[in-house]
C-alpha positions as CSV (number, residue, x, y, z in Angstrom):
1,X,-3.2,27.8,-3.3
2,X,-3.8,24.9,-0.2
3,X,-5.6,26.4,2.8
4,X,-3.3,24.1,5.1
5,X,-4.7,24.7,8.0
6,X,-7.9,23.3,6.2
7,X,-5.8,20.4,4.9
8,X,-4.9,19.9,9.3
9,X,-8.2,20.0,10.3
10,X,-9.4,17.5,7.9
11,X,-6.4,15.0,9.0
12,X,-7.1,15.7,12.4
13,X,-11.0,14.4,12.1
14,X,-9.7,11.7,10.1
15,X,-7.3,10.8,12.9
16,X,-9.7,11.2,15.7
17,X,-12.5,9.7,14.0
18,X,-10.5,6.2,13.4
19,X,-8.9,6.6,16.5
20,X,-12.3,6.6,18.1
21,X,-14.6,4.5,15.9
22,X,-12.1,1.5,16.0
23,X,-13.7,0.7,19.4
24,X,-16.9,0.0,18.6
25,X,-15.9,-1.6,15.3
26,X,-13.8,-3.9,17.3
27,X,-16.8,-4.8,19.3
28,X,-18.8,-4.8,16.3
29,X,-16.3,-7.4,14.6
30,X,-16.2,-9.8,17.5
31,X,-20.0,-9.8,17.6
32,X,-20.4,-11.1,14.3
33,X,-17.5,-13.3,14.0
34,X,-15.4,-11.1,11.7
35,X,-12.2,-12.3,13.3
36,X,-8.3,-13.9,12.6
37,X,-8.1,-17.5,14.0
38,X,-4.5,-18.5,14.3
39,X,-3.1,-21.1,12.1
40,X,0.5,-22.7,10.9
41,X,1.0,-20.0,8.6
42,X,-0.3,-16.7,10.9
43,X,2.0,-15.2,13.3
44,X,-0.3,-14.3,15.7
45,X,-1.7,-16.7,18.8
46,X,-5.1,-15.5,19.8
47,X,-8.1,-14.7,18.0
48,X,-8.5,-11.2,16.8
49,X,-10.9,-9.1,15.6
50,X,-10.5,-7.8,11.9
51,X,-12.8,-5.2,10.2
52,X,-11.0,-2.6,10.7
53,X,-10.8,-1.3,7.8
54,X,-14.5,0.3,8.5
55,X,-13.6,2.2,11.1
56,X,-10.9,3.8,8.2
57,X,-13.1,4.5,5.8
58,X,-15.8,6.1,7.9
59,X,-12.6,8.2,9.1
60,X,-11.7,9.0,5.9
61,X,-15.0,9.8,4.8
62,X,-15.8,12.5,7.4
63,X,-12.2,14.4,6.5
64,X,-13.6,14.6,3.1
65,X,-16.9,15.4,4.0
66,X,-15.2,18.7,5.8
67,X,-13.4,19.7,3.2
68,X,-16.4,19.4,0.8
69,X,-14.6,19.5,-2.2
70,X,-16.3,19.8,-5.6
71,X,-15.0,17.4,-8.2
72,X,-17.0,15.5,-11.0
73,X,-14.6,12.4,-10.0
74,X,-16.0,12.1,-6.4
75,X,-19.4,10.2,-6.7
76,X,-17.7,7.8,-8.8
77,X,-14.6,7.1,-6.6
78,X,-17.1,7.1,-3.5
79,X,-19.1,4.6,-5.0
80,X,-16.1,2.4,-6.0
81,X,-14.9,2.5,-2.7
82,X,-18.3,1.5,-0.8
83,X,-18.1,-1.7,-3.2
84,X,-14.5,-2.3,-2.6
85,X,-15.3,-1.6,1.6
86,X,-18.4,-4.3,1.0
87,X,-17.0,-6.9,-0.6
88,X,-14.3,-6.6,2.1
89,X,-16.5,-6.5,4.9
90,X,-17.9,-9.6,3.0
91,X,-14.5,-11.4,3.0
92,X,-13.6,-10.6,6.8
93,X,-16.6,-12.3,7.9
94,X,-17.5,-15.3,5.6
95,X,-14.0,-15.6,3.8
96,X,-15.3,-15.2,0.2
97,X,-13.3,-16.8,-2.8
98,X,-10.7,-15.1,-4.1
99,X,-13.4,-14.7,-7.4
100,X,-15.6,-13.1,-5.7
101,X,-13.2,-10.5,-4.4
102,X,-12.2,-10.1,-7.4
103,X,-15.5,-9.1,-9.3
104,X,-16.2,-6.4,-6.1
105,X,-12.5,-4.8,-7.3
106,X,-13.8,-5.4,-11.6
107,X,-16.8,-3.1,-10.3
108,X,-15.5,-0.6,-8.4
109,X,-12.5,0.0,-11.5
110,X,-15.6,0.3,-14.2
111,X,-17.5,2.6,-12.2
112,X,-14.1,4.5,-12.3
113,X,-13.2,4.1,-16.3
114,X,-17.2,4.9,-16.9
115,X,-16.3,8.2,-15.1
116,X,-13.4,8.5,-17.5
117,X,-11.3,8.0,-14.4
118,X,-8.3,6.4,-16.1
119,X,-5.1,6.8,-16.7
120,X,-4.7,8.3,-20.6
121,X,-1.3,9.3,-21.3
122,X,2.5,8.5,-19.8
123,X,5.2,11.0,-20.4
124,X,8.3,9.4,-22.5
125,X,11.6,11.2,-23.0
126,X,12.0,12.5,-26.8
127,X,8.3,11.7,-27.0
128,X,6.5,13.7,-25.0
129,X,3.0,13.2,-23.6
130,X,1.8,9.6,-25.0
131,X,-1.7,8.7,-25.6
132,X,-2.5,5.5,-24.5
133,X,-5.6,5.1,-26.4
134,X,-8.0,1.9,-25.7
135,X,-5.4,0.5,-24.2
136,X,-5.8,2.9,-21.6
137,X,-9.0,1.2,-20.0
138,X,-6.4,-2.3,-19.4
139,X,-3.9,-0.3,-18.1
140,X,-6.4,1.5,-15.6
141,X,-7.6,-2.4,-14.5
142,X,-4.6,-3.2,-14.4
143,X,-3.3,-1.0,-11.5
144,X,-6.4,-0.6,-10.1
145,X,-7.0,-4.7,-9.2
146,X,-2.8,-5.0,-8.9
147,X,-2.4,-2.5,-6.5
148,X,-5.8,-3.4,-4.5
149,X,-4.3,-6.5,-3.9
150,X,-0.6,-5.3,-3.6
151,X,-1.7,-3.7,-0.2
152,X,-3.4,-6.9,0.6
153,X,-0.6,-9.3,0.2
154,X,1.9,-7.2,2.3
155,X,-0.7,-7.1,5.2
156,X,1.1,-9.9,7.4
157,X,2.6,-8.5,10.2
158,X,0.7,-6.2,12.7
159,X,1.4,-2.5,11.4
160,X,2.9,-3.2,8.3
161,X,0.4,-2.5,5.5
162,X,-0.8,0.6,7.5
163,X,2.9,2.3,7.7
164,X,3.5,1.5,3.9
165,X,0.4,2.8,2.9
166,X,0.7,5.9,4.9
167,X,4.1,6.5,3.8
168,X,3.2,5.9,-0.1
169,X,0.4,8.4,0.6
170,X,2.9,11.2,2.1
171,X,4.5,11.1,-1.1
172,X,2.1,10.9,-2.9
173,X,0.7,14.4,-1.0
174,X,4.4,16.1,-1.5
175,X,3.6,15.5,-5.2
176,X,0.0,16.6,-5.3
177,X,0.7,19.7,-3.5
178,X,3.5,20.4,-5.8
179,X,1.5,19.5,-9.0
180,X,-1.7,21.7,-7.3
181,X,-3.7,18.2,-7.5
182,X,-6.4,19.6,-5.3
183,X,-8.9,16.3,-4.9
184,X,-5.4,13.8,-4.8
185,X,-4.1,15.9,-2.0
186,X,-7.5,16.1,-0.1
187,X,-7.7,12.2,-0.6
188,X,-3.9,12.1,0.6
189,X,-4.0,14.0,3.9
190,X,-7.4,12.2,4.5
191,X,-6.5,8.8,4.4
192,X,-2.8,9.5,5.9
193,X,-5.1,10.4,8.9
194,X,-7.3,7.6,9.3
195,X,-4.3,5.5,8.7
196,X,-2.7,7.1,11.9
197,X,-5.7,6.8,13.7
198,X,-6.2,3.1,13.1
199,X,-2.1,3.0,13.8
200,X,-2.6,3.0,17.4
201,X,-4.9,0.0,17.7
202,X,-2.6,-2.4,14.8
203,X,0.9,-1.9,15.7
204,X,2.7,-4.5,17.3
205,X,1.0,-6.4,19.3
206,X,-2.3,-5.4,17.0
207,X,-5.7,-5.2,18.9
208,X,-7.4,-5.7,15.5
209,X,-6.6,-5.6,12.3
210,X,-7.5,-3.9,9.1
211,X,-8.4,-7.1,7.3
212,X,-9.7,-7.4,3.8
213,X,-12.3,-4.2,4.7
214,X,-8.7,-2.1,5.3
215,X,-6.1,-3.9,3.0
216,X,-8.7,-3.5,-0.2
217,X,-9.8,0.0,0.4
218,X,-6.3,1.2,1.2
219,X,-5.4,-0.3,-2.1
220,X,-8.4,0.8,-4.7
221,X,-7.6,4.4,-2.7
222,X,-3.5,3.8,-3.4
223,X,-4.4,3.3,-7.0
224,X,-7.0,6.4,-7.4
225,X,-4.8,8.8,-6.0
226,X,-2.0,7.8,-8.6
227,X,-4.6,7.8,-11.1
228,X,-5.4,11.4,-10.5
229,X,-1.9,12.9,-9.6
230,X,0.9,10.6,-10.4
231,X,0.2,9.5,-14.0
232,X,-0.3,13.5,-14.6
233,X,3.1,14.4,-13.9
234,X,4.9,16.0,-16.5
235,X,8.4,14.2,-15.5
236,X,10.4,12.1,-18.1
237,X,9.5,8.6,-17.0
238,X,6.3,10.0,-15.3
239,X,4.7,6.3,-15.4
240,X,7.8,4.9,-13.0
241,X,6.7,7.3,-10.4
242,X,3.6,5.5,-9.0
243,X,5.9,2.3,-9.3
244,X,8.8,3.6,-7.3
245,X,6.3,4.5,-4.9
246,X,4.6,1.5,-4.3
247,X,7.9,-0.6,-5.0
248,X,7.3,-2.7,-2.1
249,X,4.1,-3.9,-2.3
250,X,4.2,-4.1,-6.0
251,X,7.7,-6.1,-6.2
252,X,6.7,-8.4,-2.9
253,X,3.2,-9.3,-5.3
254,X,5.6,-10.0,-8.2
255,X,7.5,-12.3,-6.4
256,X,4.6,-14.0,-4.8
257,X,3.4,-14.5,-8.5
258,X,7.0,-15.8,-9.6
259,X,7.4,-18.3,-6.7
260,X,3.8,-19.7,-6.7
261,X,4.1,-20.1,-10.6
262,X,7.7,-22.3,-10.2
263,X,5.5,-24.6,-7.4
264,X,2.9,-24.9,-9.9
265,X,0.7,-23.6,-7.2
266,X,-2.6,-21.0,-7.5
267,X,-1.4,-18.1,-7.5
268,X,-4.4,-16.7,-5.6
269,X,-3.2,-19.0,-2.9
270,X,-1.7,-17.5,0.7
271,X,1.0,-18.4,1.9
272,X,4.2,-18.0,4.8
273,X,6.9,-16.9,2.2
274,X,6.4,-13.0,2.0
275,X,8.8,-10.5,2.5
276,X,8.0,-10.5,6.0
277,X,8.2,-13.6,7.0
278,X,11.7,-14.1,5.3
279,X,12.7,-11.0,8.0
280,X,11.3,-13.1,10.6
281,X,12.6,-16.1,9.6
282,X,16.3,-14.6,9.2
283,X,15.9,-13.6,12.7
284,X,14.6,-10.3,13.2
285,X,12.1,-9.6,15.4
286,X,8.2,-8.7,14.5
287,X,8.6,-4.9,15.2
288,X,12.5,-4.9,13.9
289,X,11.0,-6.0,10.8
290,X,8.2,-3.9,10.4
291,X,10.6,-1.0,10.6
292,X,12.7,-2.2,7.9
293,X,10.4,-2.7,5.3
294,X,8.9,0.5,6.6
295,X,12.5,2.0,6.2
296,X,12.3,0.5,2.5
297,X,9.4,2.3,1.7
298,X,10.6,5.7,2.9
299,X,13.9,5.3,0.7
300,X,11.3,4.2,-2.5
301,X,9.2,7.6,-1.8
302,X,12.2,9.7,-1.5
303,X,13.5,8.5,-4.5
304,X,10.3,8.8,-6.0
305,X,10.1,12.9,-5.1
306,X,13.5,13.1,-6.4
307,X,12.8,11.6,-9.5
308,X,9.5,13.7,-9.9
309,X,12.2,17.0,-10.8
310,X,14.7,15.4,-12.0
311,X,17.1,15.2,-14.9
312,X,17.4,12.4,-17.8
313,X,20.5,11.5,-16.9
314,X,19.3,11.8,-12.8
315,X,16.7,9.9,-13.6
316,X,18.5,6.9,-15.0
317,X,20.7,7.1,-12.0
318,X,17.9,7.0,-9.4
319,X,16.6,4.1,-11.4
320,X,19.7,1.9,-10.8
321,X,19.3,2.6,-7.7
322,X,16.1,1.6,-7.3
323,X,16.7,-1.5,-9.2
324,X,19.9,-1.7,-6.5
325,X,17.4,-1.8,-3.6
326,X,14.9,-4.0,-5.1
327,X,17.6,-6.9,-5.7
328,X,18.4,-6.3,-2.2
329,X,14.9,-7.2,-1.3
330,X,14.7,-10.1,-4.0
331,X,18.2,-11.3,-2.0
332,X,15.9,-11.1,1.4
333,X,12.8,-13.1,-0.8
334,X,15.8,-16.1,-1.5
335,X,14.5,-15.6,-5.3
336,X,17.6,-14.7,-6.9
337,X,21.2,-16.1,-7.1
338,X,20.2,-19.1,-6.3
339,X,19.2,-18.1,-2.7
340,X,22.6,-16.8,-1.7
341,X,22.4,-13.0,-0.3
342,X,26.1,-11.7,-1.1
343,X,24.6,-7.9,-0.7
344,X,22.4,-8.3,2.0
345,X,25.6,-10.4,3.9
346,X,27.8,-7.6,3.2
347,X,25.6,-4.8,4.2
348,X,24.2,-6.6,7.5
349,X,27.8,-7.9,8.0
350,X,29.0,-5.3,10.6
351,X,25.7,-5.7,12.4
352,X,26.4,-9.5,13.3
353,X,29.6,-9.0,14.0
354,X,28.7,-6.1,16.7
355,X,26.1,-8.9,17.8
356,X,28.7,-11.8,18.1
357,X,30.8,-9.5,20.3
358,X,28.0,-8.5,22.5
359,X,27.1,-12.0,22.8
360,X,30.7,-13.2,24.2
361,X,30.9,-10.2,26.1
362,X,27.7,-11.2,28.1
């Protein structure tokens, strides 16, 4: 059984902590340079401190530290994250190449698979538990540098990577705690805390942000939590868990790929066409839009939980659904039907016309 009120008192240092230590580490950031200089393709107008993400993992790190728990998996995933939290740091203040972040995330995910950290088998319908075999060390790569950089891309708007992280991660705890996935749920309630924490400082307008210190660790931790719970669920499709889940960063990545690829253009390479600046750009505001996509993530992680107990045939139907929701999204990207939005018009249609009639009214 959870001791819960442990599982509090670990959030609560891990809330406090990042709540606090974001101070200094603000401070710290503008000291050494580490900041965000505005630009044509940022939203914000004045220079701002990143390296935030320290002041996260130092939060997280001390709600761990009181639990103490006793896994074989710990050292290695500690040690993967300090990497992952260097070469960030790295990033924030000298802007490394996009190689370079990359071989940090190569290292941290072999420390992992040389701790047999990886994920082994999927659950099929009809077929039971699957052994992945040596194709299990790709697939583990695989998630591990996708999702890393998953959180990463969808960090563009003050808040936004923070709220979808930290609402992955409370599904992610329902799970764990239902599965009895002891170390996942003390990484969970950890990390949901020092996301909170930091929550106060980088919602809209953001004080500071996470940057690639925050975005990467969030990430690697996303994708190690999964790891250890999700892929070990003993549901039908118990693979399409972790990618319901993380639908939004995960599709958003996809079509960043996609769109880049049609332009001929790296696909490494930033740019102003995200998910949330099409919101912006279709006329919502910064915080209206942070809330939607945060409202898309709470619909994916419900759907997720459900999908965690249910049926084959329940199942299939959450998966249209899911497929449903992420059209709508591809409909908001411009990347399907040839940029017409016939869904999103029809859903958002009463909306505008309340709007027009406030608008004549005035």
């Amino acid at each position: 059984m959870f001791n819960y009120g442990e599982l509090l008192i670990a959030f609560a240092i891990s809330l406090v902590s990042t709540l606090v230590l974001t101070y200094p580490v603000k401070k710290l950031a503008m000291r050494i340079g580490a900041v965000d200089y505005p630009n044509h393709r940022k939203i914000h107008k004045i220079v701002t401190p990143r390296l935030g993400g320290l002041a996260m993992f130092i939060g997280t790190v001390l709600g761990v530290l009181y639990l103490t728990p006793y896994h074989h998996d710990l050292a290695a995933i500690g040690l993967g994250a300090l990497i992952i939290v260097i070469t960030g740091m790295l990033d924030d203040k000298y802007t490394i190449r996009p190689v370079v972040k990359l071989t940090g995330q190569l290292i941290a995910a072999s420390i992992l698979i040389s701790a047999d950290i990886v994920i082994q088998k999927v659950t099929l319908p009809f077929f039971g538990m699957v052994d992945l075999g040596f194709f299990s060390v790709f697939l583990t790569v695989l998630w591990i540098v996708g999702i890393t950089n998953a959180i990463n891309l969808i960090d563009g708007l003050d808040g936004l990577a923070t709220g979808v992280a930290t609402i992955a991660l409370a599904s992610m705890l329902a799970m764990s705690i239902i599965d009895f996935r002891v170390l996942a749920a003390y990484l969970c309630i950890t990390l949901i805390g020092s996301n909170l924490g930091f929550l106060y400082h980088n919602f809209y307008p953001a004080k500071i942000y996470m940057g690639d210190t925050g975005s990467n660790f969030l990430g690697y931790m996303i994708a190690v939590v999964s790891i250890l719970g999700l892929f070990k669920n003993i549901a039908l499709f118990s693979f399409i868990i972790p990618v319901i889940i993380l639908a939004l960063p995960i599709l958003d990545t996809f079509l960043a790929i996609i769109r880049r690829m049609r332009k001929k253009e790296n696909i490494m390479m930033a740019d102003n066409k995200h998910l949330h600046y099409r919101l912006l750009s279709a006329g919502y505001s910064h915080r209206q839009s942070v809330l939607i996509l945060y409202a898309f993530s709470a619909i994916f992680g419900i759907l997720a939980l459900l999908f965690s107990e249910a049926s084959l045939i329940t199942s299939l139907l959450i998966t249209l659904v899911v497929l449903a929701f992420m059209h709508v999204i591809a409909e908001i990207a411009g990347l399907v039907l040839g940029g017409k939005k016939p869904i999103v018009d029809l859903l958002t249609r009463p909306f505008r016309k309340k709007a027009r009639k406030n608008h004549h009214e005035d």
